[in-house]
Every structure is written in structure tokens, then in C-alpha cells.
PAKOLKOL-228051 format. One line per field, with one value per residue: residue in three letters; residue number from 0; x negated, y negated, z of N, C-alpha, C, O in turn. Coordinates in steps of 0.1 Angstrom, whole numbers. Atoms other than C-alpha are relative to their C-alpha. Example, Ala and Ser with C-alpha at 12.3 -4.5 7.8 and 13.67 -1.06 7.14 Angstrom:
BEGIN
r	ALA | SER
k	0 | 1
n.X	-9 | 9
n.Y	12 | 11
n.Z	0 | 0
ca.X	-123 | -137
ca.Y	45 | 11
ca.Z	78 | 71
c.X	-9 | 8
c.Y	-12 | -11
c.Z	0 | 8
o.X	-19 | 3
o.Y	-12 | -22
o.Z	7 | 9
***
This chain:
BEGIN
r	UNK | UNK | UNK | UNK | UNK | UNK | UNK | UNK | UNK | UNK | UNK | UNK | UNK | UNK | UNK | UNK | UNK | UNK | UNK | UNK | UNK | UNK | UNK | UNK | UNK | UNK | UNK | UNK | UNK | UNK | UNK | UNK | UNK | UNK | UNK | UNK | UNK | UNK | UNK | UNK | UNK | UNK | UNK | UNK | UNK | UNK | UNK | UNK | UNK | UNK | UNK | UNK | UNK | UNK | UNK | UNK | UNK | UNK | UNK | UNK | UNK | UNK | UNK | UNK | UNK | UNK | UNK | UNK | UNK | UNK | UNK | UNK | UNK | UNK | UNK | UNK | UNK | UNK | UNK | UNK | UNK | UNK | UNK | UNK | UNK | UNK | UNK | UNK | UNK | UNK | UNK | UNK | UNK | UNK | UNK | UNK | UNK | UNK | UNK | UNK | UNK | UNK | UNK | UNK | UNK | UNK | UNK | UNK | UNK | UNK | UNK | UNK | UNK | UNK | UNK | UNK | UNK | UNK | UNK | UNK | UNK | UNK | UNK | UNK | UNK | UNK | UNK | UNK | UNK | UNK | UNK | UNK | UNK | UNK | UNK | UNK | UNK | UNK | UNK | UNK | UNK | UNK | UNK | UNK | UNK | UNK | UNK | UNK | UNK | UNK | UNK | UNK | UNK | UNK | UNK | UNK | UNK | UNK | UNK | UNK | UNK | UNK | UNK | UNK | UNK | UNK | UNK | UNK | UNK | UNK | UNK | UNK | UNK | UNK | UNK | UNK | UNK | UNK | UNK | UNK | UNK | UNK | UNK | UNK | UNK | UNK | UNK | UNK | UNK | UNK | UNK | UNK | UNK | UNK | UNK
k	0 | 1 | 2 | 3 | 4 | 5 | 6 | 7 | 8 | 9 | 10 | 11 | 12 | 13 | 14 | 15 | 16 | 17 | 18 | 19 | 20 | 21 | 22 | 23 | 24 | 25 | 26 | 27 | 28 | 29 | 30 | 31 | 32 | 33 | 34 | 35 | 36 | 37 | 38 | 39 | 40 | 41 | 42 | 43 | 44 | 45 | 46 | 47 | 48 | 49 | 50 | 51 | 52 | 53 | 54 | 55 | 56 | 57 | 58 | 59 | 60 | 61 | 62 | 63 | 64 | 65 | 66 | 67 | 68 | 69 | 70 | 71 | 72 | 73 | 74 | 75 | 76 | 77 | 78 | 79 | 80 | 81 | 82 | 83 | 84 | 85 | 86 | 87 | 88 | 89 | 90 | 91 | 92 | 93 | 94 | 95 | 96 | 97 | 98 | 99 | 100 | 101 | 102 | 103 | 104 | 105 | 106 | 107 | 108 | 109 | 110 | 111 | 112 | 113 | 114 | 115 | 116 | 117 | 118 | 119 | 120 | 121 | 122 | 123 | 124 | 125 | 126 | 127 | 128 | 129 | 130 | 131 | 132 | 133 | 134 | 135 | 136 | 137 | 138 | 139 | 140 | 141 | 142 | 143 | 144 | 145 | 146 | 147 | 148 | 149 | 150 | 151 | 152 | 153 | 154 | 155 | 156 | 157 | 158 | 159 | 160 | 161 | 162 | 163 | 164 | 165 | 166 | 167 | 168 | 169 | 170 | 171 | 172 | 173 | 174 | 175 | 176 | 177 | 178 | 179 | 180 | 181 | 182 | 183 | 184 | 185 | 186 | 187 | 188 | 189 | 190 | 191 | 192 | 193 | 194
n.X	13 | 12 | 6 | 10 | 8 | 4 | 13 | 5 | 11 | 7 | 10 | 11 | 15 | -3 | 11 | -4 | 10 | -6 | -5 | -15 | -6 | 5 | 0 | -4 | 12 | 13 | 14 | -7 | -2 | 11 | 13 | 14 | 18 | 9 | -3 | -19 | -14 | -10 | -12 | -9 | 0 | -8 | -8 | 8 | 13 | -2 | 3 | 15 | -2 | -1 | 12 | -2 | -9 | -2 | 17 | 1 | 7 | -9 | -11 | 5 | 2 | -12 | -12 | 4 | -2 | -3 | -9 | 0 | -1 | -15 | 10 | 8 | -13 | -8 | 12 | 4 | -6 | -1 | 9 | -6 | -10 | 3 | -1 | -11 | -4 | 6 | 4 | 16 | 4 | 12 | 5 | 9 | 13 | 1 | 18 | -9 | 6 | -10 | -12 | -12 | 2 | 7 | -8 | -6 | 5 | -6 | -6 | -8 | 0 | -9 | -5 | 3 | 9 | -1 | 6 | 8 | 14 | 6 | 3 | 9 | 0 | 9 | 2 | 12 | 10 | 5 | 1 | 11 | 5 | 5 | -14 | -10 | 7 | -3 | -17 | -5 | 4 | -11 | -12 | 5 | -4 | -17 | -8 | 9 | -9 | -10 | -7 | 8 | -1 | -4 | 11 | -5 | 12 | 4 | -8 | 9 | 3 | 10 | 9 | -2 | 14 | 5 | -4 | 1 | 16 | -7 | -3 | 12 | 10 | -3 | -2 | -13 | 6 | -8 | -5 | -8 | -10 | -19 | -4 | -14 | -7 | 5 | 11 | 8 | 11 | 4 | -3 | 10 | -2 | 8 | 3 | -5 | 12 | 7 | -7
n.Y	-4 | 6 | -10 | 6 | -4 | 12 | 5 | -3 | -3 | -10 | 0 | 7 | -2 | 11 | 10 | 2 | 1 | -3 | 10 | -5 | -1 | -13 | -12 | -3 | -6 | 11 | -6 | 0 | -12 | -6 | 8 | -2 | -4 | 2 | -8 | -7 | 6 | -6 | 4 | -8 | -7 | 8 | -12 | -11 | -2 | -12 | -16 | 5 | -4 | -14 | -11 | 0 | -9 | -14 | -6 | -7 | 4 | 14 | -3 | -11 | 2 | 3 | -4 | -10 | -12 | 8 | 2 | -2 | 11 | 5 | 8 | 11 | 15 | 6 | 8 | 13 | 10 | 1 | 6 | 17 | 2 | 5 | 15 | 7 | -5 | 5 | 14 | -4 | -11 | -6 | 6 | -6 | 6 | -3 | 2 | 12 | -1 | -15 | 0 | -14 | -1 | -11 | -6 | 11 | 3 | 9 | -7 | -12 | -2 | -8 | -3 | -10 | 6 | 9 | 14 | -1 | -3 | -3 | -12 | -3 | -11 | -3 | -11 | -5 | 5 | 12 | 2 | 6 | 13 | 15 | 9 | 0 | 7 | 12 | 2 | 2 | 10 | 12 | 2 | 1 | 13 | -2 | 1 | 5 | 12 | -1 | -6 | -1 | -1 | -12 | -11 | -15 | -10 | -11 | -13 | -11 | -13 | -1 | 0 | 4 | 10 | 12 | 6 | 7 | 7 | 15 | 10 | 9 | 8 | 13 | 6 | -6 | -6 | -8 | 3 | -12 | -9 | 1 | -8 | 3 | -8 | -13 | -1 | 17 | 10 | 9 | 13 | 16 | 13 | 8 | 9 | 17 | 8 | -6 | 6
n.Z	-6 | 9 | 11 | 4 | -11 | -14 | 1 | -6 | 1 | -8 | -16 | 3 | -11 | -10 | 6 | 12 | 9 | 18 | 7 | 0 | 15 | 10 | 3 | -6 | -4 | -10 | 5 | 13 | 8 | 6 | -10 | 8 | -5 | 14 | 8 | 2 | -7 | -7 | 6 | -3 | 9 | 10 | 7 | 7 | -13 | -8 | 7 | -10 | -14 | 2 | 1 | -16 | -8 | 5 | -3 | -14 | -9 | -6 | -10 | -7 | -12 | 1 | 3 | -5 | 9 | 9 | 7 | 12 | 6 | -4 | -18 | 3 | 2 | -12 | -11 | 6 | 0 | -12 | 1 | 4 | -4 | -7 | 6 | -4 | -13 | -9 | 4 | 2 | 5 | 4 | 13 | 10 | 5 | 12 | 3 | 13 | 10 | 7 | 1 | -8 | -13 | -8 | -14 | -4 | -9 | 0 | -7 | 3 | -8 | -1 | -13 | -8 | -1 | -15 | 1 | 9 | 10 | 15 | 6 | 14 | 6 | 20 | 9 | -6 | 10 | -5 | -13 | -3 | 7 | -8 | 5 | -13 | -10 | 3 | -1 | -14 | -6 | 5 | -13 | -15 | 4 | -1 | -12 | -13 | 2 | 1 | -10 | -13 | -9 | 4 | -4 | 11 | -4 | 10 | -4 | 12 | -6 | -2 | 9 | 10 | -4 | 9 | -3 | -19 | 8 | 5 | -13 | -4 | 10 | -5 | -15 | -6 | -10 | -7 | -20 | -7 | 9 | 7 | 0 | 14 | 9 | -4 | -1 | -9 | 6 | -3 | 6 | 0 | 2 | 5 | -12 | 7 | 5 | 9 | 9
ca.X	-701 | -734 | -755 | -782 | -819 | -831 | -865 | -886 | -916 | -946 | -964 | -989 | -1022 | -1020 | -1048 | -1029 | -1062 | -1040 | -1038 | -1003 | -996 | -1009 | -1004 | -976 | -1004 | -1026 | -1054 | -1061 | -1054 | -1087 | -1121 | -1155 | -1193 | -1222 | -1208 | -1171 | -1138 | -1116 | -1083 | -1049 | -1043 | -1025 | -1003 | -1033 | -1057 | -1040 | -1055 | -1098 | -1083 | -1072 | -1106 | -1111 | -1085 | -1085 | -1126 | -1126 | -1154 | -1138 | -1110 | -1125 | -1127 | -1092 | -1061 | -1084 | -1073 | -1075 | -1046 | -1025 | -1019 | -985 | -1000 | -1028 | -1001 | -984 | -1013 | -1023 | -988 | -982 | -1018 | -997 | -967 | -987 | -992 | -956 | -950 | -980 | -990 | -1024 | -1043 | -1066 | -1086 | -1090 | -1129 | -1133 | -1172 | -1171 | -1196 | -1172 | -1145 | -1130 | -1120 | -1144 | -1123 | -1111 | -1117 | -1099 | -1071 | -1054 | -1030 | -1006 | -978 | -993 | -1027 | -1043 | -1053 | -1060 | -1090 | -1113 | -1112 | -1136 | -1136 | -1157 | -1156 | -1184 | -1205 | -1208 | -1219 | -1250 | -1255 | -1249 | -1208 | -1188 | -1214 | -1210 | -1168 | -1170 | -1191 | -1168 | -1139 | -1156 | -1160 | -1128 | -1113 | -1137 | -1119 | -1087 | -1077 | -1101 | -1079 | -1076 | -1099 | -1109 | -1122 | -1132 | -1110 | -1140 | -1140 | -1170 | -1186 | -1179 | -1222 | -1219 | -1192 | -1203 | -1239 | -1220 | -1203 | -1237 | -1252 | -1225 | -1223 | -1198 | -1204 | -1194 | -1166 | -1146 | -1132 | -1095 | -1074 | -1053 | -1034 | -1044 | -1082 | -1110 | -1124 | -1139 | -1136 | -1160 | -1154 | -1166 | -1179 | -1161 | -1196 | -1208 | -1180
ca.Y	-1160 | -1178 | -1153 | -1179 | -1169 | -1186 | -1199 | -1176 | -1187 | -1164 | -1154 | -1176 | -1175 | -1199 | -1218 | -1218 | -1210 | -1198 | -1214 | -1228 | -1228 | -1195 | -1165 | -1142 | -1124 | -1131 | -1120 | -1129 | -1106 | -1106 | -1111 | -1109 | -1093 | -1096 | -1060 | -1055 | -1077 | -1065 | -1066 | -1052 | -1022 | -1024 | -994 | -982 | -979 | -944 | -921 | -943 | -936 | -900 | -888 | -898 | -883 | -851 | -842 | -817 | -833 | -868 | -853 | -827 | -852 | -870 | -854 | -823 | -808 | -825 | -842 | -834 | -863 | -870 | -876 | -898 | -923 | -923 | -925 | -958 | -970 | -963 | -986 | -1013 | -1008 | -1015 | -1053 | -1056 | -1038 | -1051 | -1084 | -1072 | -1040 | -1022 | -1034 | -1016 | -1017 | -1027 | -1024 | -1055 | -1043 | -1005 | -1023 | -993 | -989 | -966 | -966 | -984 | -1004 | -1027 | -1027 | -1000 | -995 | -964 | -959 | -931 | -951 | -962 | -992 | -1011 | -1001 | -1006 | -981 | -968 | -942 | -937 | -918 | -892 | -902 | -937 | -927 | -937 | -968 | -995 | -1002 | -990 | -1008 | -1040 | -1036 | -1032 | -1058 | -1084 | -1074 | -1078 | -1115 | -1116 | -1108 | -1129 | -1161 | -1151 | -1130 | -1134 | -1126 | -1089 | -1062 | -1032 | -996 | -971 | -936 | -911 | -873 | -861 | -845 | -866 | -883 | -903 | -923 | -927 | -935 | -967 | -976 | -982 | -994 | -1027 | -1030 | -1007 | -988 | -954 | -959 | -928 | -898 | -896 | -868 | -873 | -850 | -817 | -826 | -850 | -877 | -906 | -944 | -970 | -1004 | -1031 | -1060 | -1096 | -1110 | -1087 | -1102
ca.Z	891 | 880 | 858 | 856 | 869 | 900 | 902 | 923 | 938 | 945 | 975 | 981 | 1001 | 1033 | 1020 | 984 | 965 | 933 | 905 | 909 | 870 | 868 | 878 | 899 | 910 | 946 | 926 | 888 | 864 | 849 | 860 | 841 | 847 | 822 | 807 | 809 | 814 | 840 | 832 | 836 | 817 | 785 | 765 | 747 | 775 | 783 | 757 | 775 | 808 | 800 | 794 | 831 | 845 | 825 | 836 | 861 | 876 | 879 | 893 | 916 | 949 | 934 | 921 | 930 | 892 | 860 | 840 | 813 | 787 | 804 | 840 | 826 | 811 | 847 | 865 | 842 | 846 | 882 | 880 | 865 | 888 | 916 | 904 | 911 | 942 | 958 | 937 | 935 | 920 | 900 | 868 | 834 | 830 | 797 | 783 | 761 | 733 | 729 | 732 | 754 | 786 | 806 | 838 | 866 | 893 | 918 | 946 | 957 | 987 | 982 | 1009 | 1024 | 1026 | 1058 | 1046 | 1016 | 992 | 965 | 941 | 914 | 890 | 853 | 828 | 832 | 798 | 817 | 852 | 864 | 845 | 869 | 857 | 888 | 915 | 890 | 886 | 928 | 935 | 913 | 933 | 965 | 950 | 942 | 971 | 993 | 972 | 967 | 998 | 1027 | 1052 | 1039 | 1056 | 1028 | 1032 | 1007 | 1012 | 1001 | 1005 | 1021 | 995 | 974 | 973 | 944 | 955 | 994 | 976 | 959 | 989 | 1004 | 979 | 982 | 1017 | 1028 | 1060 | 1076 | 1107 | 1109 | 1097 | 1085 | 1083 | 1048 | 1027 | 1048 | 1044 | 1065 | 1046 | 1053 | 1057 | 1050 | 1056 | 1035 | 1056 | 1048 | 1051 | 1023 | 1002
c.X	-11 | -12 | -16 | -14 | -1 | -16 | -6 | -14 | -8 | -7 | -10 | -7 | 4 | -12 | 2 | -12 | 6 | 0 | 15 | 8 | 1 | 5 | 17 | -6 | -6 | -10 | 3 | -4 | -12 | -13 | -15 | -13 | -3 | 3 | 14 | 8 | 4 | 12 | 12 | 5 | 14 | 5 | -10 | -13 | -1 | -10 | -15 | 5 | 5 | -14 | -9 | 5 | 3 | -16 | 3 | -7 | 2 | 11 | -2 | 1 | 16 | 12 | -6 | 2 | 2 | 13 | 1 | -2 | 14 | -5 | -10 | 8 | 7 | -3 | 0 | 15 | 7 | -13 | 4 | 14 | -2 | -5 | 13 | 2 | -8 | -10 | -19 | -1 | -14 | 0 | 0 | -16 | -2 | -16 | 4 | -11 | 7 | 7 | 12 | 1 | -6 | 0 | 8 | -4 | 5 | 6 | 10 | 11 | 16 | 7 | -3 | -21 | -3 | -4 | -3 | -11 | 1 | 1 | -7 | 2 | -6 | 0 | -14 | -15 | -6 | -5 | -15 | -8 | 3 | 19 | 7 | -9 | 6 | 15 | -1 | -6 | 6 | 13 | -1 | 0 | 8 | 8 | -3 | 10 | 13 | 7 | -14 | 4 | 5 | -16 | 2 | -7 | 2 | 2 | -8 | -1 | -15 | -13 | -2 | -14 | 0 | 11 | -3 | -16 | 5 | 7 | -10 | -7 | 12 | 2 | 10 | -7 | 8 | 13 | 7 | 5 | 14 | 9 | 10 | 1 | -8 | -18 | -9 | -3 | -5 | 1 | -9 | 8 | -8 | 1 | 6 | -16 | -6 | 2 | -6
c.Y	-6 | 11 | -7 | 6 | -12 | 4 | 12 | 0 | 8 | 1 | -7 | -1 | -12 | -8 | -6 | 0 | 5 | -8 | -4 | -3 | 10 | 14 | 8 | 6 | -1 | 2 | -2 | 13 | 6 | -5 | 2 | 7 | -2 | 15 | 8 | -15 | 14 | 0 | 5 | 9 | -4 | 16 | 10 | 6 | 13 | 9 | -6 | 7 | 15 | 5 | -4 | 6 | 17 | 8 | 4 | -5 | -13 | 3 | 6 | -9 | -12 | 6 | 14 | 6 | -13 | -2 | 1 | -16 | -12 | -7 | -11 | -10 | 0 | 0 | -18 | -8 | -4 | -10 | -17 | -1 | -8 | -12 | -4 | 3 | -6 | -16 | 0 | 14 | 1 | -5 | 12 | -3 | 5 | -5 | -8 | 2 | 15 | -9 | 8 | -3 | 16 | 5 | -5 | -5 | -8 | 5 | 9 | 4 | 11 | -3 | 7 | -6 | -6 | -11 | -8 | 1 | -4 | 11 | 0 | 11 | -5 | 8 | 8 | -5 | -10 | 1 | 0 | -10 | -12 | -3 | 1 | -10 | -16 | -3 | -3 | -13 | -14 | -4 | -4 | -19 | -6 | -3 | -14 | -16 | 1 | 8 | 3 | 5 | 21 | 11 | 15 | 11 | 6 | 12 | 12 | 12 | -4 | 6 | -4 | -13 | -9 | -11 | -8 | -8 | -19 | -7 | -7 | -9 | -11 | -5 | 8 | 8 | 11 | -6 | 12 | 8 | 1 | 15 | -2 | 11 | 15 | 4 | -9 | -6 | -11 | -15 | -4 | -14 | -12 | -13 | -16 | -8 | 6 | -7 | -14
c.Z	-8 | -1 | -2 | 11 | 3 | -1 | 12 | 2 | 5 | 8 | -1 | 11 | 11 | -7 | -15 | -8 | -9 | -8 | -2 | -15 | -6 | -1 | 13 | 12 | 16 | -4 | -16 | -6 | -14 | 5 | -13 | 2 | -16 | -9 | -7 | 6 | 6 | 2 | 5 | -8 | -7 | -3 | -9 | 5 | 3 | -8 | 4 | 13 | 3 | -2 | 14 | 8 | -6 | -3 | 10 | 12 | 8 | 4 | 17 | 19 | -2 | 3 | 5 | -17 | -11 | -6 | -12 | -7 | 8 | 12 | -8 | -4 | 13 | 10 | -6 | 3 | 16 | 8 | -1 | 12 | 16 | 4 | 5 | 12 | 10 | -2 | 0 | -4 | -10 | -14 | -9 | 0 | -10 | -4 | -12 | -13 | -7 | -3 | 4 | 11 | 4 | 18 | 9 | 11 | 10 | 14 | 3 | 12 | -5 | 15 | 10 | 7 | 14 | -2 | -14 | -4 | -11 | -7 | -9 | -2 | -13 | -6 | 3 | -9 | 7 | 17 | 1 | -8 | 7 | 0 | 14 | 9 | -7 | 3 | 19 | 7 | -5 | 6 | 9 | -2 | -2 | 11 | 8 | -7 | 1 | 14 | 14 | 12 | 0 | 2 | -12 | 1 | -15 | 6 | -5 | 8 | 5 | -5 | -11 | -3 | -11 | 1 | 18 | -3 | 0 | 12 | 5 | -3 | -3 | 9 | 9 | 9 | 9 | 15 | 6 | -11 | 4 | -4 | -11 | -9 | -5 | -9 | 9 | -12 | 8 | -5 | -1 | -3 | -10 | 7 | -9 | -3 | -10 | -11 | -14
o.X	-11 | -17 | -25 | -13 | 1 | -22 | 2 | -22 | -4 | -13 | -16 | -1 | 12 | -7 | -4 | -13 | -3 | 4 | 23 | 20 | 6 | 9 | 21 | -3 | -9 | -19 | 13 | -12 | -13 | -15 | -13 | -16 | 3 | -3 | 18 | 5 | 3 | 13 | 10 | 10 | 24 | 1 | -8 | -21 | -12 | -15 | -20 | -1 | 5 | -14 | -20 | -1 | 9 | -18 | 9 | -4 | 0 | 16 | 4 | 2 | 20 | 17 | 3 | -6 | 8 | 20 | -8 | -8 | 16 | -7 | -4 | 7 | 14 | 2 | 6 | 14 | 11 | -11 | 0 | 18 | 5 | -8 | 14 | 5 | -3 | -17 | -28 | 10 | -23 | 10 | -4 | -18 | -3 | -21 | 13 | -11 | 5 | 7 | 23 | -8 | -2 | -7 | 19 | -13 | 1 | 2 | 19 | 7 | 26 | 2 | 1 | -27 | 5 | -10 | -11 | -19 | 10 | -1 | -6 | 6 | -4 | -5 | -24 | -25 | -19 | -5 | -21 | -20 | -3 | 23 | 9 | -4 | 14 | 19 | 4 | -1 | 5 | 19 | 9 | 6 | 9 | 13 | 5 | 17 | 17 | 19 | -17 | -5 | 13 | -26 | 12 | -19 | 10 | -6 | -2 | -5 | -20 | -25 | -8 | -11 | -9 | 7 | 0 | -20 | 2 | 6 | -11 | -14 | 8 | 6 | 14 | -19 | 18 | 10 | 8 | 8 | 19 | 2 | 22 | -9 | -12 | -21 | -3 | -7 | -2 | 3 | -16 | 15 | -20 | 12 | 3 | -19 | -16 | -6 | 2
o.Y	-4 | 15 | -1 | 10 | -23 | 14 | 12 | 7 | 14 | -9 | -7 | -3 | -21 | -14 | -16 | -11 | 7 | -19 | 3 | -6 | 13 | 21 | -2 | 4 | -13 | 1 | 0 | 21 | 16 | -16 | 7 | -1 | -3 | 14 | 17 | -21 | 26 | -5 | 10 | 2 | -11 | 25 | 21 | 12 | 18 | 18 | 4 | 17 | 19 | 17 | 2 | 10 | 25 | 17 | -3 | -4 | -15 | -6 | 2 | -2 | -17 | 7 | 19 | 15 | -23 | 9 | -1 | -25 | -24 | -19 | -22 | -20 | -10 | -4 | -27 | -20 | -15 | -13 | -27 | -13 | -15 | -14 | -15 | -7 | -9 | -22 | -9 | 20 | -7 | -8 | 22 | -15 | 17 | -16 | -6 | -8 | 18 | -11 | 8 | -11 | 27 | 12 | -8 | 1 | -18 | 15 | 10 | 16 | 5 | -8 | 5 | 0 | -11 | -16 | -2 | -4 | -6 | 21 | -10 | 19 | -16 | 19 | 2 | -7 | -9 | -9 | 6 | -11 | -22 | -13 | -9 | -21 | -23 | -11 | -13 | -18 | -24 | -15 | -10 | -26 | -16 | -14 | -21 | -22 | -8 | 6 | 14 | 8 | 27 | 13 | 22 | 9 | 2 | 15 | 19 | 13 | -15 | 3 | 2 | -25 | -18 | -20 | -18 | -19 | -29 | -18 | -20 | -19 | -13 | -17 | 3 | 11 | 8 | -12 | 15 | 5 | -1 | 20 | -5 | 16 | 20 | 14 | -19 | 1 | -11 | -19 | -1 | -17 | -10 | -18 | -20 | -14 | 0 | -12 | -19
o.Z	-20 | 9 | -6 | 23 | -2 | -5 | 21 | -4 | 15 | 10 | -11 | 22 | 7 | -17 | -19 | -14 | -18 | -5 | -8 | -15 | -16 | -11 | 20 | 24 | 16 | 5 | -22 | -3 | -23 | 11 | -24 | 11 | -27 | -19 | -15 | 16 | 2 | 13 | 16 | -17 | -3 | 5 | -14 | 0 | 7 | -2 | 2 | 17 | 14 | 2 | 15 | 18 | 1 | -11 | 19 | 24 | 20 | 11 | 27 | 28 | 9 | 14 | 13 | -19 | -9 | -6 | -20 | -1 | 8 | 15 | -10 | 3 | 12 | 20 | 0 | 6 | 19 | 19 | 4 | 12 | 22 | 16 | 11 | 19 | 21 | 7 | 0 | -3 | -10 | -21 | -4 | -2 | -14 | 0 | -20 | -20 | -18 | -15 | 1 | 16 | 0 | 25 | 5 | 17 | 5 | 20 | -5 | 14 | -8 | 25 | 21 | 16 | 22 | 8 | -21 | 4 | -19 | 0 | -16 | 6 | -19 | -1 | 8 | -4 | 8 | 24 | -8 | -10 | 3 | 7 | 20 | 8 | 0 | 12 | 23 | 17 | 2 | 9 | 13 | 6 | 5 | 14 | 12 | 1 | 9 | 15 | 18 | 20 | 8 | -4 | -16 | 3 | -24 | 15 | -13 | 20 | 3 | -2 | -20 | -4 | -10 | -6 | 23 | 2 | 7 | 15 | 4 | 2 | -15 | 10 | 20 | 7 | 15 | 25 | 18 | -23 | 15 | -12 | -9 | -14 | -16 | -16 | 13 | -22 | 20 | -17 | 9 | -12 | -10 | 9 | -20 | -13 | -13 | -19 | -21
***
């Protein structure tokens, strides 16, 4: 029996805009703004991204309940798993004068998901300073080169105003309410011409 690996190539866009030296990816694995790389989280990201996920208040329209230490490492790695299962996913946003990551941001399409999404989330110290809008509107760039033919909404409770705020404020636009996991929320689309 031959043992040897076989070459497998990766999905690749009908237009082939990948780099084909580069990446497995259909999306690269890091991206840039004038205050953070965006990246793919690393093994020591968990204990930055734990104090995210373990704020009542940053939970409160998520998980609904903050996380121990344990969950926050299998959120972050269920973050990276989703790179392979779906060849795309969500960024570390790392602020490049900390040197931390202060959250995340990127795509997102669970099984139970009606669609893919953007997602954002920040630490609370960092919210209203401009970082999530920047992280979403780099993706939105992003995408618009690398996967154009991919429609994306934004999965936001309804009282959830600082996140439906940010939708608007990059172009994203009410279309309907959603019935998910025994509550309504709401979709926003984000418009390919916004991209």
C-alpha cells in the first residue's frame, strides 16, 4: 500500500485571485489597518481573548453568560478550526502599539447559521474607539477581492444597539427578523456595493 502523501490542491476562486504560492486559505490569513494586524489567532492569544469572553457585558447578547478560562481557549480554538472546515474565518485583532489582541473580527458561518457573517467583538476597555468599525470595514475589503461572489449578513440581537449602530455605520442594512436559538434577532445584510 503507498503511504506516500498526495498533492492536494485548494479550493480556488473561479477567477483564481489567490496567490497560488500562498496560501490554503480563500482569504489571507492576515490583513492590516493603520492600528491593528489581523491575523489568525495564535496559542497565547487565549488568556487577550479571555477577557472578552469572560465580561458579562460582552457576553450578555452572545454566549448570553460569561466564560470560564476553559471555554475562552475553545472558543479561540474553535475560531481557528473554522479555517479548516470552512477555508476562511475570523481575525485576532491585534492593536500593533499593545501588542495584544483586543478581540476579533472576521468570517463566521456556524452549522446552525443562516448564512455567512461578519463578526465583531472587543474587549470592553477598547469599545468606542473606532477598532471594530476599522477591523469590519477591512474585511468587507477583503472579501470584496477575494470572494465576491459571497453574500454576508450580520446575526445581531435586537437589543443589542452598539452592534446594529456598527452595522450601519458600514453599510449594512436591516431585512428581517430571524428566529435563532429560541429568541428573534435580526439580519442585516451588507451590500456587495458597500464592499
Amino acid at each position: 500500500m503507498n503511504h506516500k502523501k498526495k498533492n492536494v490542491n485548494p479550493v480556488k476562486l473561479n477567477d483564481d485571485r489567490l496567490d497560488k504560492r500562498a496560501s490554503k486559505y480563500l482569504i489571507p490569513e492576515e490583513l492590516e489597518t493603520d492600528r491593528m494586524i489581523l491575523r489568525m489567532f495564535r496559542l497565547n492569544d487565549w488568556k487577550d481573548i479571555h477577557e472578552y469572553y469572560a465580561d458579562p457585558e460582552c457576553a450578555k447578547y452572545t454566549s448570553r453568560r460569561p466564560s470560564s478560562e476553559s471555554e475562552s481557549w475553545q472558543k479561540m480554538a474553535a475560531l481557528l478550526g473554522h479555517w479548516q472546515l470552512r477555508n476562511y474565518g475570523s481575525y485576532a485583532m491585534e492593536e500593533k502599539e499593545l501588542k495584544r489582541v483586543i478581540g476579533v473580527v472576521g468570517l463566521d458561518y456556524p452549522n446552525d447559521w443562516p448564512e455567512p457573517e461578519i463578526q465583531w467583538g472587543v474587549v470592553r476597555k477598547f469599545w468606542g474607539m473606532g477598532y471594530a468599525s476599522e477591523g469590519v470595514r477591512a474585511v468587507k475589503r477583503m472579501v470584496s477581492q477575494y470572494l465576491p461572489q459571497i453574500s454576508l449578513i450580520s446575526l445581531i440581537h435586537p437589543e443589542n444597539l452598539n452592534s446594529t449602530n456598527l452595522a450601519k455605520a458600514v453599510g449594512a442594512s436591516f431585512e428581517r427578523e430571524y428566529y435563532f436559538r429560541d429568541d428573534t434577532w435580526h439580519i442585516y445584510r451588507h451590500s456587495s456595493s458597500e464592499f
